[in-house]
C-alpha positions as a Markdown table, in Angstrom:
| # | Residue | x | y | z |
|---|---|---|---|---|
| 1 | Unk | -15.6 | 11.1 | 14.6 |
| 2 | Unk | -13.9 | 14.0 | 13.6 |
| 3 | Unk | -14.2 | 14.1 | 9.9 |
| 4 | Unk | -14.7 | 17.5 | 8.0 |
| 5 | Unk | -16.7 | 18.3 | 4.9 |
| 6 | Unk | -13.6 | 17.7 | 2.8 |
| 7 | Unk | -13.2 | 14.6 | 4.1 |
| 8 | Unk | -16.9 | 13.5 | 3.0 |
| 9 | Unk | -16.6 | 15.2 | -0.4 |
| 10 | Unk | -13.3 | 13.3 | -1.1 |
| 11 | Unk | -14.7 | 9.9 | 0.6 |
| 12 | Unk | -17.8 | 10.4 | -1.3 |
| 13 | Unk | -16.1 | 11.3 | -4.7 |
| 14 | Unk | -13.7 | 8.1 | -4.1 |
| 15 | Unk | -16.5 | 5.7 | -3.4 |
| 16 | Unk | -18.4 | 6.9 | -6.5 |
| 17 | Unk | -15.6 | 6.2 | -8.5 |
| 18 | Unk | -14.6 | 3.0 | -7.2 |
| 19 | Unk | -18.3 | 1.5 | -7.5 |
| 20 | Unk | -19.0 | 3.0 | -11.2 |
| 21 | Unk | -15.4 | 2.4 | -12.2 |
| 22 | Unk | -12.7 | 0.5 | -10.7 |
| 23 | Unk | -15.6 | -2.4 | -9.4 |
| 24 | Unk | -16.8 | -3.2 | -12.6 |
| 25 | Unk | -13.5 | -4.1 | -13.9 |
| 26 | Unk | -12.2 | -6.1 | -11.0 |
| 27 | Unk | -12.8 | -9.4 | -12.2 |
| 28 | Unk | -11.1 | -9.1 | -15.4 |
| 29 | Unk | -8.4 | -7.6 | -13.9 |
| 30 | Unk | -7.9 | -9.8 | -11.6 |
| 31 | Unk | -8.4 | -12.6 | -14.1 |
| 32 | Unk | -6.0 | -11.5 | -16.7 |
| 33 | Unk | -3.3 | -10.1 | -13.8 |
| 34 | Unk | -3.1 | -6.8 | -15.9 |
| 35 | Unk | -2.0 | -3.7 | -14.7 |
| 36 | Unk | -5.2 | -1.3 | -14.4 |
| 37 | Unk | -3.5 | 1.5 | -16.7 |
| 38 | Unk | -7.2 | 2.9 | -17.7 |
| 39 | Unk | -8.2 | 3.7 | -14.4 |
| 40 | Unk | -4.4 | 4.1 | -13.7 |
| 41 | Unk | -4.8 | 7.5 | -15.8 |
| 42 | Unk | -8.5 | 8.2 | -14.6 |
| 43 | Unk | -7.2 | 8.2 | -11.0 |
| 44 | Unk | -4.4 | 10.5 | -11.9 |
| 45 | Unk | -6.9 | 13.0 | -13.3 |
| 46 | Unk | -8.9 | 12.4 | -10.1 |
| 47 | Unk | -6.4 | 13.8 | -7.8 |
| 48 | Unk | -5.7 | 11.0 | -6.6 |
| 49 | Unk | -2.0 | 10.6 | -6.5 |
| 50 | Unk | 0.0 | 12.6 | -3.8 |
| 51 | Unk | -2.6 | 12.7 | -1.5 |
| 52 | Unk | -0.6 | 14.8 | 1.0 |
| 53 | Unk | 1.5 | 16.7 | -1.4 |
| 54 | Unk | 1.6 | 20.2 | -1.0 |
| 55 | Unk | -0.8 | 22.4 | -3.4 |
| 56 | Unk | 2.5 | 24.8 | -4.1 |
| 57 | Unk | 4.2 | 21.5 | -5.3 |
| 58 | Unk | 1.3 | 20.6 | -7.6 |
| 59 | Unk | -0.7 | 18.1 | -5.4 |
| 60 | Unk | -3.8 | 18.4 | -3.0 |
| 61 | Unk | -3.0 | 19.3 | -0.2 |
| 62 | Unk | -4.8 | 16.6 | 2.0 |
| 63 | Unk | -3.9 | 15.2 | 5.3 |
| 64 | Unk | -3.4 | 11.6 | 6.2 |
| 65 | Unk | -7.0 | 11.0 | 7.1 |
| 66 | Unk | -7.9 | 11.8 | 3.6 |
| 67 | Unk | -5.2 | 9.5 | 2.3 |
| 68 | Unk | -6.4 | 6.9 | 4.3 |
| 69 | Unk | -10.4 | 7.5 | 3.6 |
| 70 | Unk | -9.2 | 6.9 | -0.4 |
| 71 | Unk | -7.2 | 3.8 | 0.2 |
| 72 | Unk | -10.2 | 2.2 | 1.9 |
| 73 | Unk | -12.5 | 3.3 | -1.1 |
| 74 | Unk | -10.0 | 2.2 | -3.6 |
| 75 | Unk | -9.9 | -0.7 | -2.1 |
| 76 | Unk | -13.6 | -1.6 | -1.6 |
| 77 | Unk | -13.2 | -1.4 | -5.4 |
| 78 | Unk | -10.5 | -3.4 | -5.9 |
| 79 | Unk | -7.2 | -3.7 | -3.1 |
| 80 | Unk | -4.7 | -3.4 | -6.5 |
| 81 | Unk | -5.9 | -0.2 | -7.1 |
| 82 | Unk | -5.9 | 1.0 | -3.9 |
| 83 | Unk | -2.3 | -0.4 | -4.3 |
| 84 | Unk | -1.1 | 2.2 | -7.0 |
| 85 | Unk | -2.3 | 5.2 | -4.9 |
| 86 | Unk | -0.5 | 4.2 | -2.0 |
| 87 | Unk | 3.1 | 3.6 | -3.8 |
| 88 | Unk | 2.5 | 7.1 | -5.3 |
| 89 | Unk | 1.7 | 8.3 | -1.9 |
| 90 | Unk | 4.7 | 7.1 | -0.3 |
| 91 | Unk | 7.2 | 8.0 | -3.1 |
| 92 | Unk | 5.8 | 11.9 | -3.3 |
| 93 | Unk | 6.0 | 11.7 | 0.5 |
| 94 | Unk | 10.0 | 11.0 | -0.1 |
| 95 | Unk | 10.5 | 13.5 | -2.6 |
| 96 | Unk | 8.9 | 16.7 | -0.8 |
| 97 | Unk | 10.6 | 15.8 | 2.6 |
| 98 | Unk | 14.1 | 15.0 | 0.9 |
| 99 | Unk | 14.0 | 16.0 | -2.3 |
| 100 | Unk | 15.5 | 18.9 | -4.0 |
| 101 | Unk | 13.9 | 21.5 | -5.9 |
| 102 | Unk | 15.4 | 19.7 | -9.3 |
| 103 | Unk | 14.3 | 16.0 | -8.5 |
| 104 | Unk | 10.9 | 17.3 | -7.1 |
| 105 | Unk | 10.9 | 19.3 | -10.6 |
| 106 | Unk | 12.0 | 16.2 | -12.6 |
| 107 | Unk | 9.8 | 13.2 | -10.9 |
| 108 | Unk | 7.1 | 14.8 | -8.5 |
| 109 | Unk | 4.8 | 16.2 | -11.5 |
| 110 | Unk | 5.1 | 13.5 | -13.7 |
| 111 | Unk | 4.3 | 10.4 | -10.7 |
| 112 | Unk | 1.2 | 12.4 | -9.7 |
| 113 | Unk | -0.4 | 12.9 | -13.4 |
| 114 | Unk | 0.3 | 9.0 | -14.2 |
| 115 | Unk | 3.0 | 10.3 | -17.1 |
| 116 | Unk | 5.2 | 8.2 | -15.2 |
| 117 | Unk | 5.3 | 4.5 | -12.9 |
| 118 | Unk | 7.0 | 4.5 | -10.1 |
| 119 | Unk | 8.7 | 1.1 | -8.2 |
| 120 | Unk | 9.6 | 1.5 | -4.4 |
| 121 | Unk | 13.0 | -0.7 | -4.3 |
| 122 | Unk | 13.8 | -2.3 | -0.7 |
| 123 | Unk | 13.4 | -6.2 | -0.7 |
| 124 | Unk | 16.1 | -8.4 | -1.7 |
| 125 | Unk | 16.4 | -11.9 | -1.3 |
| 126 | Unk | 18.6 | -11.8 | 1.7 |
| 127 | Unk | 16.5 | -8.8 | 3.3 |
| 128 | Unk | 12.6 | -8.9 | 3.8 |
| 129 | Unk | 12.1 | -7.6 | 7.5 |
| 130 | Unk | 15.5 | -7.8 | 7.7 |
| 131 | Unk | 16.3 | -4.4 | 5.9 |
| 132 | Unk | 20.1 | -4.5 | 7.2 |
| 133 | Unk | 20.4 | -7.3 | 4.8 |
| 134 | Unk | 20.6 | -6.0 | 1.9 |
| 135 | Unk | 23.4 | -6.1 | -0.3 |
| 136 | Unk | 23.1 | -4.0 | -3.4 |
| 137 | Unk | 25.6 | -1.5 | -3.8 |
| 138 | Unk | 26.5 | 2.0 | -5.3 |
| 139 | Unk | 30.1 | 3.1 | -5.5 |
| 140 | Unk | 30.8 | 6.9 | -6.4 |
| 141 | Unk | 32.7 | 7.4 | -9.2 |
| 142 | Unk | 33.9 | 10.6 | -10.3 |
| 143 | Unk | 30.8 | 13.0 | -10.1 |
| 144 | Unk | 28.3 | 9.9 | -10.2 |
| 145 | Unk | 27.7 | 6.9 | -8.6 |
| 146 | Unk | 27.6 | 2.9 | -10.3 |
| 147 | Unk | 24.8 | 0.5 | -8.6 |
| 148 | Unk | 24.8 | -3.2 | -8.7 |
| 149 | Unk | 22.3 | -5.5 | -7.7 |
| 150 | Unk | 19.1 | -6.8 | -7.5 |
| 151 | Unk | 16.1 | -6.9 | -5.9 |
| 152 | Unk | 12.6 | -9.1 | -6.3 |
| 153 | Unk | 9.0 | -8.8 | -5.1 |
| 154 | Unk | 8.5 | -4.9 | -6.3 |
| 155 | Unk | 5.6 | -3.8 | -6.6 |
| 156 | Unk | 5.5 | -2.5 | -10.4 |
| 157 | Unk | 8.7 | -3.6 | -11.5 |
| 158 | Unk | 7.3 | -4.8 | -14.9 |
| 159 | Unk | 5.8 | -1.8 | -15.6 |
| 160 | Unk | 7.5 | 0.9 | -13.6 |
| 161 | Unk | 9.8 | 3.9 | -14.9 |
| 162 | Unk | 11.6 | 5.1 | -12.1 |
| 163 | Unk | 12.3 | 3.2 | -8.9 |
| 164 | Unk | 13.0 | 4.7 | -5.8 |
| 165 | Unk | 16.4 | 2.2 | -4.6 |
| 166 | Unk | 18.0 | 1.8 | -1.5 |
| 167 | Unk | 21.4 | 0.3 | -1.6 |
| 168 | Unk | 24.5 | 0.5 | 0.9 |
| 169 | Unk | 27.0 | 3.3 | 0.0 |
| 170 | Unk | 29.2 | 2.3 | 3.0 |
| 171 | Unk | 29.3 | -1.1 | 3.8 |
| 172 | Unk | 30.7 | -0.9 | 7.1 |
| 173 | Unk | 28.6 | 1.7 | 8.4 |
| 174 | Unk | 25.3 | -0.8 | 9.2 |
| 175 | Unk | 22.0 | 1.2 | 9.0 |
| 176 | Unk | 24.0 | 4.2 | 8.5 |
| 177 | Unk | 25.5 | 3.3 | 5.4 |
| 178 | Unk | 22.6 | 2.9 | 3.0 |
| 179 | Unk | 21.3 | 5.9 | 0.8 |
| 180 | Unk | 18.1 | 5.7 | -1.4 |
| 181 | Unk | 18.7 | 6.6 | -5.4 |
| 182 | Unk | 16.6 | 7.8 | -8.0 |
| 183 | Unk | 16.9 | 5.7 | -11.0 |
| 184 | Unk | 15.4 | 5.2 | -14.5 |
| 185 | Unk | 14.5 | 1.9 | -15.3 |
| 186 | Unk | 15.0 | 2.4 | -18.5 |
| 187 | Unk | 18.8 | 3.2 | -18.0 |
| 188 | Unk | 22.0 | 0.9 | -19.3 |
| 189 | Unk | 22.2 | -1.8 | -17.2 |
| 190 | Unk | 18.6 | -1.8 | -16.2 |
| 191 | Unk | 16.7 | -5.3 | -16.4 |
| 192 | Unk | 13.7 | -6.6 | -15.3 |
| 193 | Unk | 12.7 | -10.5 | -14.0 |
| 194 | Unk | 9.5 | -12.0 | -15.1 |
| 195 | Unk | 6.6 | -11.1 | -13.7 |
| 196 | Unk | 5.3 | -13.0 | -10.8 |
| 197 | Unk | 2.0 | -14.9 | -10.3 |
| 198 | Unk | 0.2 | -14.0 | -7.1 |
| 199 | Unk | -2.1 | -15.7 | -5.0 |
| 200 | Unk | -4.2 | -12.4 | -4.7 |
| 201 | Unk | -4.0 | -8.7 | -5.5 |
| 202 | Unk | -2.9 | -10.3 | -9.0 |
| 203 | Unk | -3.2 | -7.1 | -11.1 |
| 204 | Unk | -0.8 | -5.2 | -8.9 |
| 205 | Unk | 2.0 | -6.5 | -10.5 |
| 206 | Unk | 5.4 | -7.7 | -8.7 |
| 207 | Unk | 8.6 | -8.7 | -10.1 |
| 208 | Unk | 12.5 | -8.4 | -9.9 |
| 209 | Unk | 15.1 | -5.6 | -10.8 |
| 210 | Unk | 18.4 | -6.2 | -12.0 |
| 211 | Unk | 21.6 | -3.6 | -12.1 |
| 212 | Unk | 24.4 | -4.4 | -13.9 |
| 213 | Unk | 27.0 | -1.3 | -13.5 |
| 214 | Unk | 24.0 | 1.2 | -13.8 |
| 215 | Unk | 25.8 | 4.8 | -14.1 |
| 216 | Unk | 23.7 | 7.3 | -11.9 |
| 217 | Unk | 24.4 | 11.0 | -11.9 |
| 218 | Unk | 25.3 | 12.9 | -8.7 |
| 219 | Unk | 21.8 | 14.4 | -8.6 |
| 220 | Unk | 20.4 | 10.9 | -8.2 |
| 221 | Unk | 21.1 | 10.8 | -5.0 |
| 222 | Unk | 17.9 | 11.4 | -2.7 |
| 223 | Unk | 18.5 | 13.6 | 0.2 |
| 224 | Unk | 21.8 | 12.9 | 2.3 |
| 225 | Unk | 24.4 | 10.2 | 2.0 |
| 226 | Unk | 24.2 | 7.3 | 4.6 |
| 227 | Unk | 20.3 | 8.5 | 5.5 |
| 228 | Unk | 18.8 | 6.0 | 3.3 |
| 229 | Unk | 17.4 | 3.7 | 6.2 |
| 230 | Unk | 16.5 | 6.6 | 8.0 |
| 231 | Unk | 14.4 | 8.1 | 5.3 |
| 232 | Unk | 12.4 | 4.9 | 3.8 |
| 233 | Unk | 11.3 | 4.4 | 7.8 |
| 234 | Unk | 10.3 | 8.0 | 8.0 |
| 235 | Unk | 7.4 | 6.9 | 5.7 |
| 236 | Unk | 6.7 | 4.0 | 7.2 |
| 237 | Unk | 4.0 | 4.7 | 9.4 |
| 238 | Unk | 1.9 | 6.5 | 7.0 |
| 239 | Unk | 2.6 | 3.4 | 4.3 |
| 240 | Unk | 1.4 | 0.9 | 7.8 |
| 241 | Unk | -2.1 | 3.3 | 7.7 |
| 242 | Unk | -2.5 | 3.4 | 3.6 |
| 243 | Unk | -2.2 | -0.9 | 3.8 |
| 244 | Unk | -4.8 | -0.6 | 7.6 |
| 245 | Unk | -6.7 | 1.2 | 5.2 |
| 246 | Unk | -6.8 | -0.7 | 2.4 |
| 247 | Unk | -7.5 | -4.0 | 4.5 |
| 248 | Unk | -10.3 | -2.3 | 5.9 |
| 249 | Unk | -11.8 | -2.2 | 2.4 |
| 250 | Unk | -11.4 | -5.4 | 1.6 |
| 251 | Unk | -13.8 | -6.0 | 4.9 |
| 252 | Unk | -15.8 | -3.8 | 4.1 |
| 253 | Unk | -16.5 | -5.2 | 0.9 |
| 254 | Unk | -16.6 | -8.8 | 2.5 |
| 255 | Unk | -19.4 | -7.5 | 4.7 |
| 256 | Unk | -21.7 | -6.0 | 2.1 |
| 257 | Unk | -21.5 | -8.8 | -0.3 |
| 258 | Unk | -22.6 | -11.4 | 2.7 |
| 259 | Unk | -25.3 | -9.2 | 4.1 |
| 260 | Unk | -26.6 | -8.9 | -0.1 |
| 261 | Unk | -26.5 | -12.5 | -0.5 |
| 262 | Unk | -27.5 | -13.2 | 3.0 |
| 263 | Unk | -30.8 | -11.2 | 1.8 |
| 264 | Unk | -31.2 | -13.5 | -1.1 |
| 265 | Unk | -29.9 | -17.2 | -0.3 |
| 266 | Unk | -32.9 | -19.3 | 0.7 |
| 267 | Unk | -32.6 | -22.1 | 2.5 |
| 268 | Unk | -35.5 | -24.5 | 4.3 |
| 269 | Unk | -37.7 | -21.8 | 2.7 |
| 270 | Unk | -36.3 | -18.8 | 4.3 |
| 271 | Unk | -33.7 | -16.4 | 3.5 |
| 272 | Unk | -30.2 | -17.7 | 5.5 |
| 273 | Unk | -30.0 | -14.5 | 6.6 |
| 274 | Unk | -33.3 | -15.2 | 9.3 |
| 275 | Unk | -30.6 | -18.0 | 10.8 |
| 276 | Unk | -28.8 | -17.0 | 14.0 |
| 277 | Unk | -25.9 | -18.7 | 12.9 |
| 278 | Unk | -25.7 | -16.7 | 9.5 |
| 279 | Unk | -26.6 | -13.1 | 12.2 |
| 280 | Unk | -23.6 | -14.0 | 14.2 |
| 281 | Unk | -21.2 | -13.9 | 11.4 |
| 282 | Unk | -22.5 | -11.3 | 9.8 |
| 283 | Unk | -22.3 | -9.5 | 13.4 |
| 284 | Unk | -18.6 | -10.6 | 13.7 |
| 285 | Unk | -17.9 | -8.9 | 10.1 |
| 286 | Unk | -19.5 | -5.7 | 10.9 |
| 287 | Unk | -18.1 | -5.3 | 14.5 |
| 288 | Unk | -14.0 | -5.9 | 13.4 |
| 289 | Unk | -15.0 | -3.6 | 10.5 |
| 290 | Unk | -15.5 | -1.0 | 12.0 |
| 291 | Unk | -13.4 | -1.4 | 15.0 |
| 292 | Unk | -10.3 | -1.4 | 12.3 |
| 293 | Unk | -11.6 | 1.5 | 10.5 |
| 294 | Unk | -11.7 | 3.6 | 13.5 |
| 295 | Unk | -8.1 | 2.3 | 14.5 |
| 296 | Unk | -7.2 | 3.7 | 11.2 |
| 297 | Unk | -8.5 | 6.8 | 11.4 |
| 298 | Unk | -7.2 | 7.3 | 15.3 |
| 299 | Unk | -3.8 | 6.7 | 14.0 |
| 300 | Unk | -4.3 | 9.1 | 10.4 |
| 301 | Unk | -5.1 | 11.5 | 12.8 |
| 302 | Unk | -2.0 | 10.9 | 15.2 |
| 303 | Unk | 0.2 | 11.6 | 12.4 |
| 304 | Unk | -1.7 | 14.8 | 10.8 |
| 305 | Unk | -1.4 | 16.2 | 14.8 |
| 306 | Unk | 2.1 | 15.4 | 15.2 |
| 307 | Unk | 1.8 | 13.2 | 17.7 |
| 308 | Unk | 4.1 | 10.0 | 18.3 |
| 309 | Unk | 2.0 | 7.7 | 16.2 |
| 310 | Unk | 4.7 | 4.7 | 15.7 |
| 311 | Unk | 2.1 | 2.2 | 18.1 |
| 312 | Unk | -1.1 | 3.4 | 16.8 |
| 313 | Unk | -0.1 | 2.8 | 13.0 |
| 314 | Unk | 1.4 | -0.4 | 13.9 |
| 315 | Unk | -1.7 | -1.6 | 15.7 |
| 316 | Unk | -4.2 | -0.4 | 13.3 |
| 317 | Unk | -2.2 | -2.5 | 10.5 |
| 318 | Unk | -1.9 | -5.5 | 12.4 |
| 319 | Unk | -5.5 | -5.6 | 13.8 |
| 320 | Unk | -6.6 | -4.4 | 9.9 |
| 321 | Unk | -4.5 | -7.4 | 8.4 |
| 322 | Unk | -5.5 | -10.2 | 10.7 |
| 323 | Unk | -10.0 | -8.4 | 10.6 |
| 324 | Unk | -9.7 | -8.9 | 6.8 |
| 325 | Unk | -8.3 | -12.1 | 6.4 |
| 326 | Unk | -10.5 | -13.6 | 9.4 |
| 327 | Unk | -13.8 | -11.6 | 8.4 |
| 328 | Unk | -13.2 | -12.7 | 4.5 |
| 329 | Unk | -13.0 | -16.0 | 5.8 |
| 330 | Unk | -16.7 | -15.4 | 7.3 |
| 331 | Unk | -18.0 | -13.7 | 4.5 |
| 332 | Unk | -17.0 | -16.9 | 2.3 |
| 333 | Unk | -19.3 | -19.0 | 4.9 |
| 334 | Unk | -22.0 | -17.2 | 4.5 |
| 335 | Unk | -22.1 | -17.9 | 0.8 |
| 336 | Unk | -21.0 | -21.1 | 1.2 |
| 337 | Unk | -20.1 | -23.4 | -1.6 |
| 338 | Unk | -20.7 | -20.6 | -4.1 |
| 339 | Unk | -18.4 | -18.5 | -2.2 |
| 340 | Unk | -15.3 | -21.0 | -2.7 |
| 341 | Unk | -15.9 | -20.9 | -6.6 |
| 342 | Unk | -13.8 | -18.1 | -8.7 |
| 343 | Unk | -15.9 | -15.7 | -10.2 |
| 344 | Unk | -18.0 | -14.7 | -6.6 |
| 345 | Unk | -16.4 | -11.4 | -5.6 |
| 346 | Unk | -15.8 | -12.9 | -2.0 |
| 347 | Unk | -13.7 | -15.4 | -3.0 |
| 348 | Unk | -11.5 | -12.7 | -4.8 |
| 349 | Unk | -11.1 | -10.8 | -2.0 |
| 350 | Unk | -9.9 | -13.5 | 0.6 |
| 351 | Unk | -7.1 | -13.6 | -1.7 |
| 352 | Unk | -6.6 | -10.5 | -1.6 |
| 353 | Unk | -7.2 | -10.0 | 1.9 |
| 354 | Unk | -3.7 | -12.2 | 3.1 |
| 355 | Unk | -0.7 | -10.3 | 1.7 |
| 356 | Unk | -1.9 | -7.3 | 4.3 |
| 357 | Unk | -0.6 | -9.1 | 7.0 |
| 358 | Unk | 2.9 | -9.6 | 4.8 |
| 359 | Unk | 3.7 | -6.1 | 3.2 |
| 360 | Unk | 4.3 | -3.3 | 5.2 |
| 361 | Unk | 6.1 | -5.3 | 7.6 |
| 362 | Unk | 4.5 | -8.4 | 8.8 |
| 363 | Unk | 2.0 | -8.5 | 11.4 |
| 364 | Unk | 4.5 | -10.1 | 13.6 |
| 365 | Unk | 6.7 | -7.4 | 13.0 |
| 366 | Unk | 3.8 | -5.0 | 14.0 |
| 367 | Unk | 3.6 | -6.8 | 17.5 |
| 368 | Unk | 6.9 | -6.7 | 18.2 |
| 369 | Unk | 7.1 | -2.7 | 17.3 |
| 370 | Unk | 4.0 | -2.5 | 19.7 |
| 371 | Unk | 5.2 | -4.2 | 22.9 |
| 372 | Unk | 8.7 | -1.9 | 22.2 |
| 373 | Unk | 6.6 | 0.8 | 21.9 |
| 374 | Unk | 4.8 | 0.0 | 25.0 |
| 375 | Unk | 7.6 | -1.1 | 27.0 |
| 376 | Unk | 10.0 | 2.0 | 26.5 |
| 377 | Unk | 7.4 | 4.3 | 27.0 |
| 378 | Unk | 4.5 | 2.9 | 28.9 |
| 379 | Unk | 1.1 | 1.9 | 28.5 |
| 380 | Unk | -1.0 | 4.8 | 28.6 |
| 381 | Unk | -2.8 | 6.3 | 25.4 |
């Protein structure tokens, strides 16, 4: 389509990486649920990390189509992976659009070489969609603020060293009453839940954080007072390409492993893959494939633009989600009973394939957000 010789080179680079590196190790990962911290760090050195962030702020420099070319070649890899670059994306995105000089100086450097984990704080047990929901608090007092709470299913809470937390600052001020903190997990008051156990993406780790009269100075206060909500939804639509993006990986992985096997697999004393049934899936796989990828890569390039890409992100991770948990599903059929058994890298990755129709906001979501979208402002592109 429209994609540059940086684009390529960075693609390229990525997929290199993913195949000789982050592949390799996927199983075991996956297996043991352990957070990839080797390839954590090699990714770091890389450039991989704050895609989008500024060279004068010590990142890249890239545009969203970059960011999302790397989340889909992380992800053929392994979608946890892919994972870590797109929470470092979206937390560097908050601290050069909100952050001051100090915090940038403090946290931007230090999340983009891997020196330090960050956790992206929203989801409480009373708000999922439903961000209005939540109920943690922070209460000034004197210079600083004190937050209590809680919240569960972050990604990277066992392991993380700063979380990025939105809690309400005024509680009767709705949607404007919420502000986003910067805090250090490893702060008084601080505690962490056990780790959960996953159906897939099992070494991107999720658990619960706990605040119990956490003391937070002035200057953890991201951007303005009561423009929390506001914020974390300014970076929704590039988090809604990174997950379209890394679905599309997952597919794309799906595909090659069934067209491989495909190849191989005899049956009646002929590869399966000279059955028309076997062609038609394969066909289905390649066709949704690509149509997501280019629906990803239509919206990147929305946002880069400036255009009003709130639709096109929403339907590139809704048709994304629901291609890569359907088209997994086909790549299992093609390899039949083997492809049911743990150990076969398809069955891995219809695991992994369903929580991209959860995170991000749920594909539901995404449909309601596109027929707004459409109704307020009309149907054409």
């Amino acid at each position: 389509m429209f994609l540059t010789e940086m684009h390529v080179q960075v693609r390229d680079m990525t997929r290199q990486f993913a195949q000789d590196v982050i592949r390799p190790a996927a199983e075991a990962l996956d297996d043991e649920e352990r957070f990839p911290a080797e390839i954590y760090d090699q990714m770091a050195e890389l450039g991989l990390f704050g895609i989008s962030v500024p060279e004068e702020m010590g990142g890249p420099g890239f545009d969203t189509v970059t960011y999302a070319l790397v989340m889909e070649e992380l992800s053929r890899g392994y979608a946890s992976v892919a994972d870590q670059c797109g929470l470092v994306e979206l937390l560097s995105t908050l601290l050069v659009q909100h952050g001051t000089d100090a915090q940038r100086s403090r946290w931007l450097g230090p999340l983009l070489t891997a020196r330090k984990r960050g956790a992206y704080c929203i989801t409480e047990a009373e708000a999922g969609t439903d961000v209005s929901g939540i109920r943690s608090t922070a209460v000034k007092d004197g210079d600083g603020w004190v937050l209590n709470g809680g919240k569960i299913w972050i990604h990277n809470a066992p392991v993380a060293d700063v979380g990025f937390v939105l809690a309400r600052t005024d509680p009767e001020a709705g949607h404007r009453g919420m502000s986003i903190f910067i805090v250090d997990l490893h702060a008084e008051g601080v505690s962490r839940g056990p780790k959960e156990h996953k159906m897939g993406q099992r070494a991107s780790q999720v658990g619960a954080l706990n605040f119990d009269n956490v003391r937070l100075p002035a200057e953890a206060l991201l951007g303005v007072e009561g423009r929390g909500f506001h914020m974390m939804m300014s970076v929704l639509d590039k988090g809604r390409v990174g997950i379209a993006a890394l679905a599309v990986g997952i597919g794309q992985a799906g595909l090659e492993a069934a067209v491989d096997y495909a190849a191989q697999r005899k049956q009646f004393k002929k590869a399966i893959a000279e059955f028309q049934g076997v062609q038609w899936l394969l066909a289905d796989i390649a066709k949704d494939v690509e149509a997501a990828r280019l629906l990803v890569l239509n919206a990147a390039y929305k946002i880069d633009t400036g255009a009003d890409a709130t639709r096109y992100c929403s339907m590139a991770k809704c048709f994304a989600g629901d291609m890569a948990v359907a088209r997994t599903a086909d790549a299992v059929q093609v390899f039949g009973g083997s492809g049911y058994i743990r150990g076969f890298e398809v069955e891995r990755l219809y695991r992994d394939a369903k929580i991209t129709q959860i995170y991000e906001g749920t594909n539901q979501i995404q449909r309601m957000i596109i027929a707004r979208e459409l109704l307020a402002k009309g149907a054409a592109a």
